[in-house]
Backbone bond lengths (Angstrom), bond angles and torsions (degrees), N, CA, C in turn:
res aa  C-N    CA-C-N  psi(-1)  N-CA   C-N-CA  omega(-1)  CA-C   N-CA-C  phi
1 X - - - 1.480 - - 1.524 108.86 -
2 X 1.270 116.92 130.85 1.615 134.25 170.95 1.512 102.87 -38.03
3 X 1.328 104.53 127.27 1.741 90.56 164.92 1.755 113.03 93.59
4 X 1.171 116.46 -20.17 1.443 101.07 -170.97 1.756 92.63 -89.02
5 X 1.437 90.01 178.31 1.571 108.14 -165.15 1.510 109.00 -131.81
6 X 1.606 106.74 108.88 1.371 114.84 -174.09 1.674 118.83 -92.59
7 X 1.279 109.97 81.74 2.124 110.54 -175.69 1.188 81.35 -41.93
8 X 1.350 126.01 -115.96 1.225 114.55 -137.30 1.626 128.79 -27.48
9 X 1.041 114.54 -41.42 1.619 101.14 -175.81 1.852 97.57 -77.08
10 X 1.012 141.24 -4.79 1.711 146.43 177.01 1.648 90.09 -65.43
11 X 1.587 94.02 -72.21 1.725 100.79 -169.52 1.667 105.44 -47.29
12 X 0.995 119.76 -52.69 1.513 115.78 -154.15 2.062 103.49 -78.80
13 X 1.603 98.32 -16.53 1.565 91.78 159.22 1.386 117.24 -94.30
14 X 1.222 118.20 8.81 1.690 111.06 169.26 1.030 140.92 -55.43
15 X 1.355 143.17 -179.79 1.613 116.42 -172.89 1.845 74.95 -100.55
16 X 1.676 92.52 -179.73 1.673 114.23 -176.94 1.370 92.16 -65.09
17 X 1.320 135.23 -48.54 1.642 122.88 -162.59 1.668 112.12 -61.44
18 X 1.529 115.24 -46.45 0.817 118.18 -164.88 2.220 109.34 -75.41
19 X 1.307 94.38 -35.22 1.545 114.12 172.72 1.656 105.68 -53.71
20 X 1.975 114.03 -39.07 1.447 105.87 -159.35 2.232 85.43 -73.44
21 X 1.192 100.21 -37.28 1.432 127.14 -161.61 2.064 96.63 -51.66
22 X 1.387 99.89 -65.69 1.960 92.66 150.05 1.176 124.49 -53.32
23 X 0.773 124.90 -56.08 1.651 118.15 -172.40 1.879 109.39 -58.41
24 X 1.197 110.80 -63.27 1.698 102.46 170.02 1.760 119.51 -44.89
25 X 1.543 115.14 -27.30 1.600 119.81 156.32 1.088 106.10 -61.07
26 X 1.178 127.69 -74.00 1.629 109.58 -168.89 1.308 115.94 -59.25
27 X 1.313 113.70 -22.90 1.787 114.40 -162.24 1.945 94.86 -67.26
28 X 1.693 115.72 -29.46 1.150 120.00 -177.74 1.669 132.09 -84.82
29 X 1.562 97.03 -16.59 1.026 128.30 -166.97 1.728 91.24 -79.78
30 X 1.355 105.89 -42.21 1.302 103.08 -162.38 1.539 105.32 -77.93
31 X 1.412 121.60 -16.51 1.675 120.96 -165.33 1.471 79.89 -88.89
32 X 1.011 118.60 -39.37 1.491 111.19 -154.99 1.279 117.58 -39.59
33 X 1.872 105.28 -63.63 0.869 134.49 153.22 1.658 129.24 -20.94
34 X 1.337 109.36 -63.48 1.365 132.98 164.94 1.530 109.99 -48.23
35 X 1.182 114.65 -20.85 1.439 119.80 -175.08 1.594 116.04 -121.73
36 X 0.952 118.27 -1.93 1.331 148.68 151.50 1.647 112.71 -53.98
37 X 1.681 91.49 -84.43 1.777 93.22 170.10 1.526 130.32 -83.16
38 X 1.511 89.67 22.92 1.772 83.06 162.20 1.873 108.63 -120.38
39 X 1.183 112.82 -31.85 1.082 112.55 163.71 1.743 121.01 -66.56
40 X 1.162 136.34 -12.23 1.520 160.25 106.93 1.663 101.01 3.91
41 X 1.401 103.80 -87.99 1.215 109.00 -173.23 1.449 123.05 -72.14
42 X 1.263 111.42 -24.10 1.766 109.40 -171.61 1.360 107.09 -85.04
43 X 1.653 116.72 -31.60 1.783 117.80 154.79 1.195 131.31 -53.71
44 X 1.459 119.64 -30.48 1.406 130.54 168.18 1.592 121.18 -73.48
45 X 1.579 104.86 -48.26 1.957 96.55 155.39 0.893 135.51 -64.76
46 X 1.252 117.95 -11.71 1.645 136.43 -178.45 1.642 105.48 -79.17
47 X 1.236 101.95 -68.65 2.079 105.44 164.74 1.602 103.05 -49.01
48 X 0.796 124.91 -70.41 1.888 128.29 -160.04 1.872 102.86 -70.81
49 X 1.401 104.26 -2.06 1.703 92.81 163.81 1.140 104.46 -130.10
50 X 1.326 138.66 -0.65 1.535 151.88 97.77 1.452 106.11 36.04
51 X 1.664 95.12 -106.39 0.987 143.81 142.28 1.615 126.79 -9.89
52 X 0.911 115.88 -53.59 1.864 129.33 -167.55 1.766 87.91 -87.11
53 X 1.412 112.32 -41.12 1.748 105.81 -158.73 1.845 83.01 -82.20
54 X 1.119 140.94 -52.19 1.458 145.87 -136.69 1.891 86.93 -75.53
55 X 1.043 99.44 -40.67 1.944 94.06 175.67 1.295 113.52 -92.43
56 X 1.148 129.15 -4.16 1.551 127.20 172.31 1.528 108.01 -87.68
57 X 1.758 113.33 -25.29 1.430 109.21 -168.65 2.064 94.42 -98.82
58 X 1.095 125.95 -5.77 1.269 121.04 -153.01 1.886 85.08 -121.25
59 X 1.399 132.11 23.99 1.248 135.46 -160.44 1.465 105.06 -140.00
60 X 1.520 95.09 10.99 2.050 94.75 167.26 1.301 95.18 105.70
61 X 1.095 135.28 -72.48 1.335 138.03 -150.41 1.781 126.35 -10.47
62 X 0.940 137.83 130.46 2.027 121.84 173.00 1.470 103.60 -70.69
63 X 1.184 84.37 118.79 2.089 110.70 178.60 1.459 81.83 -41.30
64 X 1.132 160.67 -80.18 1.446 168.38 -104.75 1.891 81.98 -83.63
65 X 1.432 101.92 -74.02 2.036 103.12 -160.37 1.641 95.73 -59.41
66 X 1.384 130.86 -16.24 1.435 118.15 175.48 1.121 118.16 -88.59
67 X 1.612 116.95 -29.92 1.591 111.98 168.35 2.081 106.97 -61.48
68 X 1.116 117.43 -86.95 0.963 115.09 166.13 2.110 134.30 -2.91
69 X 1.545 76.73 -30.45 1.457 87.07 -162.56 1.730 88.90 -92.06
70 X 1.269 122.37 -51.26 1.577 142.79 -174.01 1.518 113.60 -66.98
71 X 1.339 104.82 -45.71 1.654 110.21 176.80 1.529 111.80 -54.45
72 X 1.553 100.82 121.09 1.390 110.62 -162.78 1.088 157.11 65.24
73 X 1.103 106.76 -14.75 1.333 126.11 141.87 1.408 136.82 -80.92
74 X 1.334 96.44 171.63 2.034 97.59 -159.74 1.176 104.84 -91.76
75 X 1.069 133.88 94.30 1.366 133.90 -174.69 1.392 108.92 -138.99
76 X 1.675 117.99 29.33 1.392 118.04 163.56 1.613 129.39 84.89
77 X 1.474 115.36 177.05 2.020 91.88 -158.81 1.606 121.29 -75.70
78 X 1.494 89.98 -40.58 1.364 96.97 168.44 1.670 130.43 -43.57
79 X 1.406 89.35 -43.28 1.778 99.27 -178.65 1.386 107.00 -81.09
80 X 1.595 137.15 -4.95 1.336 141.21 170.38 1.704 101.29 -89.57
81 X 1.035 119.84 -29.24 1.097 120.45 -178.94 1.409 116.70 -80.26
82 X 1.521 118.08 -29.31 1.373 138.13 176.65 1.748 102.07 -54.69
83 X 1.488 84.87 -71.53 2.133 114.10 179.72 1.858 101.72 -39.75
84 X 0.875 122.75 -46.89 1.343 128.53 178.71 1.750 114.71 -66.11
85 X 0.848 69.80 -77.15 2.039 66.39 172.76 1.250 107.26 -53.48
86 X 1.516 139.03 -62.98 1.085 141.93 -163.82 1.535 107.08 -52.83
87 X 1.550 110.16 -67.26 1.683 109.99 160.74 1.517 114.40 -29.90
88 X 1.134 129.13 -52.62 1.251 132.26 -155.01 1.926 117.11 -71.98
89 X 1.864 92.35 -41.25 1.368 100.77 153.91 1.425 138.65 -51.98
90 X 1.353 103.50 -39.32 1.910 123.82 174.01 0.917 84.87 -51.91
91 X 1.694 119.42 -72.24 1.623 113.73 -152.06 1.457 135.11 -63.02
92 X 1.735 115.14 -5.60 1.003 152.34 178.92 1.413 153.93 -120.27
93 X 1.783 98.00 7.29 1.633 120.05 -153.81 1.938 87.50 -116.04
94 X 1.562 126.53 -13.29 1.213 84.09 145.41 1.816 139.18 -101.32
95 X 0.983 106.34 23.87 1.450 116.62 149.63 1.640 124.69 -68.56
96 X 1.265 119.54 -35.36 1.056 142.10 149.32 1.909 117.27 24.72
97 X 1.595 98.23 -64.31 1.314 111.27 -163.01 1.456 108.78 -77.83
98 X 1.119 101.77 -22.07 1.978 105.62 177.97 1.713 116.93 -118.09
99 X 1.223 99.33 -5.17 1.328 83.52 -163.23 2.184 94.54 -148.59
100 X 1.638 109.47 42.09 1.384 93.26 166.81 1.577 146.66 -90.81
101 X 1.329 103.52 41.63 1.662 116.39 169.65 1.394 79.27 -100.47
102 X 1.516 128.48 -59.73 2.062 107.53 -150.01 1.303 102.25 -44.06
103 X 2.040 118.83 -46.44 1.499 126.44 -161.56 1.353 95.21 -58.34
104 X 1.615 119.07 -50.30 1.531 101.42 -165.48 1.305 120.55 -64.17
105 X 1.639 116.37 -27.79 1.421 132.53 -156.04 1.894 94.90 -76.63
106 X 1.633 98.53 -40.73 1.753 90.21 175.50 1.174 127.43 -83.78
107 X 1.616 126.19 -6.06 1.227 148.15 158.54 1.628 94.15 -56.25
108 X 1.041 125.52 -51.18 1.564 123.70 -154.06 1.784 86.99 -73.40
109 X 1.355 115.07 -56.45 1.828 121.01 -141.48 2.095 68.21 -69.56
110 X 0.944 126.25 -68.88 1.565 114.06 -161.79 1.248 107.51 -52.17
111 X 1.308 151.10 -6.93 1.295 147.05 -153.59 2.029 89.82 -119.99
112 X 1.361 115.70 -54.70 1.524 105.20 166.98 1.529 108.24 -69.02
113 X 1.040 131.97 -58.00 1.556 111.80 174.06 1.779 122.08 -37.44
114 X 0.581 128.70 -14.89 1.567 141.51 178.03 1.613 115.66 -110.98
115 X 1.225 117.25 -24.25 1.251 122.89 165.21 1.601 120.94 -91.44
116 X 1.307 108.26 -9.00 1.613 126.35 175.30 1.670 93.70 -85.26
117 X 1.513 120.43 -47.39 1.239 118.76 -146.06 1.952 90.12 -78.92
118 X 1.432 115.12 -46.81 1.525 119.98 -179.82 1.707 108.86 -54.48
119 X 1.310 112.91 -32.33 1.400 106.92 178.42 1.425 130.44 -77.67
120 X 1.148 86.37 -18.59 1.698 114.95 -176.45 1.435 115.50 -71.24
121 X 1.468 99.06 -33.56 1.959 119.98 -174.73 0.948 66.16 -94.14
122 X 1.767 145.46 -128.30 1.832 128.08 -135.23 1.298 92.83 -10.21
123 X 1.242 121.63 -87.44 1.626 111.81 -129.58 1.742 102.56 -69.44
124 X 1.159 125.76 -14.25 1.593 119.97 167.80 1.591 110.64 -16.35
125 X 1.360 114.70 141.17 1.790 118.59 178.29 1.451 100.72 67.21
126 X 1.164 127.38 -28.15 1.937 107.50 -166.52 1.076 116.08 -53.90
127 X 1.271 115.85 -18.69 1.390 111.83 -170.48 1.633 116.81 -95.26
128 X 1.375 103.96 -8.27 1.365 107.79 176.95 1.857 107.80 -93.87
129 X 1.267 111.53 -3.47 1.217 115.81 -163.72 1.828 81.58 -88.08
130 X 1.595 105.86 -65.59 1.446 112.23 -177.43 1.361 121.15 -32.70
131 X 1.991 128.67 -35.19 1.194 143.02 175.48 1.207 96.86 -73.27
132 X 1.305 136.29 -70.61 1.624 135.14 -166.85 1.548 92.70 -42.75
133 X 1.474 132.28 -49.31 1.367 127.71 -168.41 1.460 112.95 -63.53
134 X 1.384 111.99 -49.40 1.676 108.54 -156.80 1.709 94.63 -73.28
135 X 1.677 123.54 -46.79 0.733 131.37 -169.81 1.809 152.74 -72.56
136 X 1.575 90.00 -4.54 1.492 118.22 -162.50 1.718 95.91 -79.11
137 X 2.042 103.89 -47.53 1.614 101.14 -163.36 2.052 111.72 -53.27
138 X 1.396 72.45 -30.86 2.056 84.97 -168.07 1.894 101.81 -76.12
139 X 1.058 101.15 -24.66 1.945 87.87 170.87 1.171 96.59 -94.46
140 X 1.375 145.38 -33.69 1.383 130.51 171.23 1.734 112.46 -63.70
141 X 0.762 129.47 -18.65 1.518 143.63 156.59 1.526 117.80 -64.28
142 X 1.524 105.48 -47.99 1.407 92.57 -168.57 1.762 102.06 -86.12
143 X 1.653 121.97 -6.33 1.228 108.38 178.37 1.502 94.77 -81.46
144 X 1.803 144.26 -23.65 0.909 139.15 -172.33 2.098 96.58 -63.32
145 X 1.295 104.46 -85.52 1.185 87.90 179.40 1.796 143.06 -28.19
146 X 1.031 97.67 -46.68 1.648 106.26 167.53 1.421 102.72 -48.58
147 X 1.318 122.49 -49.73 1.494 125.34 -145.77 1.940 98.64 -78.00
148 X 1.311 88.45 -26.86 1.917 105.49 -165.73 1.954 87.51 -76.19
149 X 1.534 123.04 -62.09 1.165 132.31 -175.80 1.330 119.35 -46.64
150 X 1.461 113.41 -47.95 1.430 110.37 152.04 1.738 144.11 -43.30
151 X 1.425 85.21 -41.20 1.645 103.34 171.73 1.234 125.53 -59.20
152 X 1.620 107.86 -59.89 0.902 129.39 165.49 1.881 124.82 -48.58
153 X 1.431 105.43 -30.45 1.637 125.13 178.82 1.577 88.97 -70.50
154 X 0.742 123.41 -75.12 1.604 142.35 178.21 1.761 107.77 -4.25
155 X 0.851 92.03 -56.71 1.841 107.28 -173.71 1.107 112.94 -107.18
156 X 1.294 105.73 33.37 1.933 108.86 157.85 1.499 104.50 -87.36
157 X 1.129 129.29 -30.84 1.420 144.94 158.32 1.563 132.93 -53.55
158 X 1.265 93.38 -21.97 1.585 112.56 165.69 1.689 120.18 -75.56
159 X 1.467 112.85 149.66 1.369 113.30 174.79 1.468 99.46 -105.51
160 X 1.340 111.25 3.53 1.794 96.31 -177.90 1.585 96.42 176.07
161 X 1.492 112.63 117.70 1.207 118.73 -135.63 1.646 94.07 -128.38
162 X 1.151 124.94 91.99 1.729 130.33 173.63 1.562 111.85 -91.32
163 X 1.349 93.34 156.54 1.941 141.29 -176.54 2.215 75.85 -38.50
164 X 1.228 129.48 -75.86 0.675 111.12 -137.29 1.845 123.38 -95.03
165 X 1.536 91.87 15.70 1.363 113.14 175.08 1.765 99.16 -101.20
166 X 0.833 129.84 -46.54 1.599 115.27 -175.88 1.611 107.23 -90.05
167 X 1.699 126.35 2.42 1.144 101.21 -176.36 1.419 102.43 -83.96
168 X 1.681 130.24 -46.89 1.725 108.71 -167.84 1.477 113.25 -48.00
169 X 1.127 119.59 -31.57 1.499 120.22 178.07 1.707 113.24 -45.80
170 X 1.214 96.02 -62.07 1.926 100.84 171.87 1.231 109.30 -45.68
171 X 2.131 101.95 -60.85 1.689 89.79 -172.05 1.518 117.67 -48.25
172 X 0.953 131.80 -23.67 1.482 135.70 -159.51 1.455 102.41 -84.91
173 X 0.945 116.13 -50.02 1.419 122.52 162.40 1.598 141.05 -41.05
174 X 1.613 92.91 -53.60 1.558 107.09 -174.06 2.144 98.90 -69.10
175 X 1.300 100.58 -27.19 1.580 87.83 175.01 1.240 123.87 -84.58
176 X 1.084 120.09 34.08 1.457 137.26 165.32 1.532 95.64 -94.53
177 X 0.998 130.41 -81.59 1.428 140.16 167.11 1.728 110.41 -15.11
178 X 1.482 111.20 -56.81 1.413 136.79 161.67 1.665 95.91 -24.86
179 X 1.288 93.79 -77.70 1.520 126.91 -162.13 1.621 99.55 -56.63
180 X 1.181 126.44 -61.10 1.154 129.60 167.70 2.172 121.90 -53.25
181 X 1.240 132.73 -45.06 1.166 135.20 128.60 1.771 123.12 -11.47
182 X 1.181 97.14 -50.74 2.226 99.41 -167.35 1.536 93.81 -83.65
183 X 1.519 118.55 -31.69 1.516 114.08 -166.53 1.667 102.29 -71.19
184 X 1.491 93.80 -35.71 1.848 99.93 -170.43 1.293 126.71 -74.87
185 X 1.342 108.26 -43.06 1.296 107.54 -176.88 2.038 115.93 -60.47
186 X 1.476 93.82 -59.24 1.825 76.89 -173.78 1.370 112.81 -66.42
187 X 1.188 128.03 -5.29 1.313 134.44 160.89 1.660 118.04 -52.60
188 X 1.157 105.74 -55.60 1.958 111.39 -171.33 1.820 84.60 -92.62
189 X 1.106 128.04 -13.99 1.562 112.55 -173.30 1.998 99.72 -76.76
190 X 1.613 120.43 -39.93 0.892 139.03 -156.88 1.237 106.39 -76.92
191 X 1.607 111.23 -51.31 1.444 125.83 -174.62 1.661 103.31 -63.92
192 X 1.340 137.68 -43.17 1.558 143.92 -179.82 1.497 86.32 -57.35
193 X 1.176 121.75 -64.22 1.391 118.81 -151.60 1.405 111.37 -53.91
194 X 1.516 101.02 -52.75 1.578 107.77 -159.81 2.023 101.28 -79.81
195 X 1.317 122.89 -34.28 1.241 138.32 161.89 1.904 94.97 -34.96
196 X 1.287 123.91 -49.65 1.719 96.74 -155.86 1.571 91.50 -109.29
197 X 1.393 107.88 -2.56 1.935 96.35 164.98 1.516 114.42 -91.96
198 X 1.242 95.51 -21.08 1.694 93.01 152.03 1.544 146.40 -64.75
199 X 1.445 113.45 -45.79 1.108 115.82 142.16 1.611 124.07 -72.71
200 X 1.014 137.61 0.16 1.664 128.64 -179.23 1.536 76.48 -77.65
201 X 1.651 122.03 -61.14 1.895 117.01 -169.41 1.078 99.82 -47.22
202 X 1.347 152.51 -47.40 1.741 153.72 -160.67 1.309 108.36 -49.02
203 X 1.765 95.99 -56.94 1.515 115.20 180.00 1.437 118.45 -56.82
204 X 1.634 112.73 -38.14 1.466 94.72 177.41 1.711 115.27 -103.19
205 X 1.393 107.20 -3.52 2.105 99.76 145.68 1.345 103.64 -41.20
206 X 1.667 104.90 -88.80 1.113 94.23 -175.84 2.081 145.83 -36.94
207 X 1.187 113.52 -41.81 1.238 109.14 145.80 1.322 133.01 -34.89
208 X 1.236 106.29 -73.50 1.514 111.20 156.16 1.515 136.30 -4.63
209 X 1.743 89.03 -84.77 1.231 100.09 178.37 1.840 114.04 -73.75
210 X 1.018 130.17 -12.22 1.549 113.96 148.35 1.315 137.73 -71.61
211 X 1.405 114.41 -28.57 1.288 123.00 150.95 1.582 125.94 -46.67
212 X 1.972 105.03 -42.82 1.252 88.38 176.70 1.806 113.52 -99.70
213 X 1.222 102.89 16.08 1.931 102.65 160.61 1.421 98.12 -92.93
214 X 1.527 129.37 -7.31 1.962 96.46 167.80 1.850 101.69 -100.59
215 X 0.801 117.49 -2.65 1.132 116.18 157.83 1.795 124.70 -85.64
216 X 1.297 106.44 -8.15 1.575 101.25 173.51 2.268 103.44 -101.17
217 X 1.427 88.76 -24.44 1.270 104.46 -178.47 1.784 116.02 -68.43
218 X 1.264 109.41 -17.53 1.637 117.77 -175.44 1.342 90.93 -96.46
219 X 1.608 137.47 -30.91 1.595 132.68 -157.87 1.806 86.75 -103.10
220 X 1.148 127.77 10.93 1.583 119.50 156.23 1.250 131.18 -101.77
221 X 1.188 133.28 108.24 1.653 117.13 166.53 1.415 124.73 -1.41
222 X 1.170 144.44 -170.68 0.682 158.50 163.59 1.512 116.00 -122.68
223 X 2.073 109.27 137.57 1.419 110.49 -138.40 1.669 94.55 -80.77
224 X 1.248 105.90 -167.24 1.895 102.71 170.00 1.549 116.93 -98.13
């Protein structure tokens, strides 16, 4: 049919610059992706063990059979964050009788140290997702330009230079741009997304873990 538009045969008449210029799109397109569905999944175990520990600890249980039960094992950030403070209290609750702001105050610094370290794994790759995003339109651009500069080079050699000698050159070109566009978008769509379900989880560590310093704070004496 008149008129349709075949990429593949565009790409494979491209010059090498513009061809190396696709190929680093897809080469990004493809991590992107790759980083897409793993950050996908490691946000979703993160909520759903979230979740599973936040009703197991808010369901009666003795902080003692849940540490025990949680310590060392994979049971997600919240429950590392739990194990940490909780450890940290053992290691510190007989001081208890004179001195329980320091216990709580080091309950707290071990409970953000561990809640820095869980947030830190979410956000792993985001930032490469954010680069694949900002960065894809402008190399898909710069293979467009090259591809246009070439064309245009082309017909300095000409005595009479028509619509239909410099256009495959463009077409070939402008799908770099194309190419650059598909890499970007689920890239900056992914990175927003996974960026504010990351912090919404931050928000409820943190909750969390103040909830469980007034609960370590009622099982202490009172300081002098």
């Amino acid at each position: 049919m008149t008129g349709e538009i075949d990429f593949l045969d565009l790409i494979l008449n491209a010059s090498i610059v513009v061809q190396a210029v696709m190929l680093v799109l897809v080469l990004a397109s493809v991590v992107s992706w790759y980083l897409i569905i793993d950050r996908s999944r490691t946000l979703s175990g993160a909520r759903e063990q979230s979740a599973s520990f936040e009703e197991e600890f808010w369901s009666g249980k003795d902080l003692a059979t849940l540490y025990k039960k949680h310590n060392g094992a994979d049971s997600g950030p919240m429950a590392e964050i739990f194990v940490a403070g909780f450890r940290e209290f053992i290691k510190l609750r007989e001081r208890a009788r004179g001195d329980s702001d320091s216990v709580l105050e080091s309950v707290r610094r071990a409970m953000r140290v561990a809640q820095n370290r869980e947030t830190d794994s979410l956000e792993n790759f985001l930032p490469i997702l954010a680069t694949i995003g900002s960065t894809s339109p402008y190399i898909g651009l710069f293979g467009t330009v090259w591809g246009i500069m070439s064309s245009f080079h082309a017909l300095g050699g000409v005595s009479q230079a028509t619509l239909n000698m410099v256009a495959p050159g463009i077409s070939e070109a402008l799908v770099a741009t194309a190419m650059g566009l598909v890499a970007a978008i689920p890239a900056v769509i992914a990175y927003n997304r996974y960026s504010s379900e990351t912090n919404r989880l931050d928000g409820r560590f943190e909750d969390f873990s103040e909830e469980f310093l007034n609960i370590m704070h009622r099982q202490l004496p009172a300081g002098n």
